[in-house]
C-alpha positions in Angstrom: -3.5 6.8 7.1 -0.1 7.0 6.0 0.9 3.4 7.5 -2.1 2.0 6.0 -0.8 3.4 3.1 2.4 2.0 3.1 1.6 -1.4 3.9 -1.1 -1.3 0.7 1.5 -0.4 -1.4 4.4 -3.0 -0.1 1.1 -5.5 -0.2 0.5 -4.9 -3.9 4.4 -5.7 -4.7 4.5 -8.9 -2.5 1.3 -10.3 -0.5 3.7 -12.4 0.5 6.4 -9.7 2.0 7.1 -9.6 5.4 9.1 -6.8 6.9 10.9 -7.5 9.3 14.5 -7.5 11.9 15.3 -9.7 14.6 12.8 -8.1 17.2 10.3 -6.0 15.6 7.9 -7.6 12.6 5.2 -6.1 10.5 2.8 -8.1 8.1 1.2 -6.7 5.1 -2.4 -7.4 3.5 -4.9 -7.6 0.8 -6.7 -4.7 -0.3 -9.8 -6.8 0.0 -9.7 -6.3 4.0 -9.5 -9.9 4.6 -6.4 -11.3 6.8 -3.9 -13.0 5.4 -2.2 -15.6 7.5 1.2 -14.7 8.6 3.9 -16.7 10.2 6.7 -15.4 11.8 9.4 -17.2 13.9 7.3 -20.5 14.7 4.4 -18.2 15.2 1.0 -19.2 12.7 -1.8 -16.2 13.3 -4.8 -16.5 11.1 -8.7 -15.7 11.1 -7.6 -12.5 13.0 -10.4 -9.3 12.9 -11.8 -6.9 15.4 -15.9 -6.1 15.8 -17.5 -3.5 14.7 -18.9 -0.7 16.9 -22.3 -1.6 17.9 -24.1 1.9 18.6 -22.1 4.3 21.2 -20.2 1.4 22.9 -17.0 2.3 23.4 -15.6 -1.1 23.8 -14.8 -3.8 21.2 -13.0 -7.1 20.6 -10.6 -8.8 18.6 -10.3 -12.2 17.8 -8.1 -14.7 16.0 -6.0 -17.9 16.4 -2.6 -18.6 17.1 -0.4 -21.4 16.7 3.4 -21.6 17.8 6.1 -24.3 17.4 7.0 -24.0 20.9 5.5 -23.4 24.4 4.8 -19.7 24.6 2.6 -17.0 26.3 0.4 -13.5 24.5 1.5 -11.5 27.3 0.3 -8.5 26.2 -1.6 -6.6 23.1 -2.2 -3.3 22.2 -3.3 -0.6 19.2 -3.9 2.8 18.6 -7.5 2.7 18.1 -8.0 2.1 22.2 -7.0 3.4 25.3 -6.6 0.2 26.6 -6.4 -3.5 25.3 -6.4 -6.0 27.8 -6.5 -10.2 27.2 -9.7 -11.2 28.1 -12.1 -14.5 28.8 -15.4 -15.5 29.6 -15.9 -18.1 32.7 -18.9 -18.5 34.2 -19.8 -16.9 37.4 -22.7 -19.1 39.0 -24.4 -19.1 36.0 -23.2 -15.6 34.9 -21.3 -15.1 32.3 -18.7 -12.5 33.4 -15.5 -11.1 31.3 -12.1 -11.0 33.2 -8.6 -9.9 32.4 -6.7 -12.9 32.2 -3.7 -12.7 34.9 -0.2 -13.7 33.2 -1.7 -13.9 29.8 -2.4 -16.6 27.5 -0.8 -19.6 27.0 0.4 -20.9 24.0 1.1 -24.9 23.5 3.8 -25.7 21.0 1.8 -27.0 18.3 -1.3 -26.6 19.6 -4.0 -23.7 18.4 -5.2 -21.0 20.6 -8.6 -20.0 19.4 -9.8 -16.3 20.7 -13.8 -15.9 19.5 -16.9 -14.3 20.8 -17.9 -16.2 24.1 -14.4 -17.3 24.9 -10.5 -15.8 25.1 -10.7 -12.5 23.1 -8.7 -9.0 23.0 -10.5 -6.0 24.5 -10.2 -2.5 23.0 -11.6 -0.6 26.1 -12.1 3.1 25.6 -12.1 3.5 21.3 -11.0 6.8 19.9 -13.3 6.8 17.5 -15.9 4.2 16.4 -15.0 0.8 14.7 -16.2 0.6 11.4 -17.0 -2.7 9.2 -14.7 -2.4 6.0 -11.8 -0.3 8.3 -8.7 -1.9 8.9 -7.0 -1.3 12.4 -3.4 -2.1 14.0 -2.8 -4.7 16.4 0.5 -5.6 18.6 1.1 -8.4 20.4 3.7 -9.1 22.4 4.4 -12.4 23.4 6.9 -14.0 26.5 9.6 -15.0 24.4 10.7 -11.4 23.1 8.6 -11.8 19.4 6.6 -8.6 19.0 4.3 -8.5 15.7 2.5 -6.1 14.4 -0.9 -6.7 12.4 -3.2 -5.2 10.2 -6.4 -6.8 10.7 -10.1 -6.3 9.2 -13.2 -4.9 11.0 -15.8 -6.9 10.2 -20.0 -6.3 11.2 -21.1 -8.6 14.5 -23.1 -10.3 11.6 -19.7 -11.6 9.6 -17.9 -12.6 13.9 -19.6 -16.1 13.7 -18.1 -17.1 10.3 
């Protein structure tokens, strides 16, 4: 509560502020729980937001886009509200669609987007503390190959709001 907070308060004095030192960012938002897109280092993320909790699931997924300058590679993600957060995909399994961690992470093209939505790449939250809720906000870390580690803020948003 208190870093949610924090980053309300910095947002209301700068939307635009980013905090941050050579190795370790953090991104501020709106009130309004939308995400605000935030570049850092060559690094574009935008559309980012996790699903609600549909019923007792205890699983989830986040989803956004990333763009970078240069070649690059999400090697890992992670945030308090899970036990684990893996990088997921769908692929089709003889006409099954099956979800697999994705070995090595995923690749980023300089200059190219990397879409994560429902059906495709995504970011699992295995195991949630606590349910998801649509109107929370949640953190998200993601730590990429070359060194750059940013830390989000993203929206929860109802499965009804994922498609749009």
């Amino acid at each position: 509560m208190h870093k949610l907070l924090t980053g309300l308060c910095v947002a209301l004095l700068s939307i635009q502020s980013v905090a941050m030192d050579k190795d370790h960012h953090k991104s501020h938002h709106h009130q309004s729980n939308s995400f605000v897109t935030v570049e850092v280092e060559g690094i574009v993320l935008s559309n980012f937001r996790a699903r609600a909790s549909i019923g007792q699931m205890k699983n989830s997924g986040a989803y956004g886009e990333i763009q970078s300058t240069t070649n690059d590679r999400l090697i890992r993600a992670s945030s308090s509200v899970a036990a684990v957060v893996e990088l997921h995909e769908h692929i089709n399994d003889d006409g099954i669609m099956r979800m697999r961690e994705v070995e090595g992470g995923l690749v980023l093209k300089a200059n190219q987007s990397m879409i994560m939505k429902p059906g495709g790449y995504h970011i699992m939250l295995i195991s949630l503390h606590k349910p998801l809720k649509a109107g929370d906000m949640m953190d998200l870390s993601l730590q990429f190959e070359s060194g750059k580690l940013i830390e989000l803020s993203i929206p929860v948003v109802s499965i009804k709001k994922m498609h749009h």
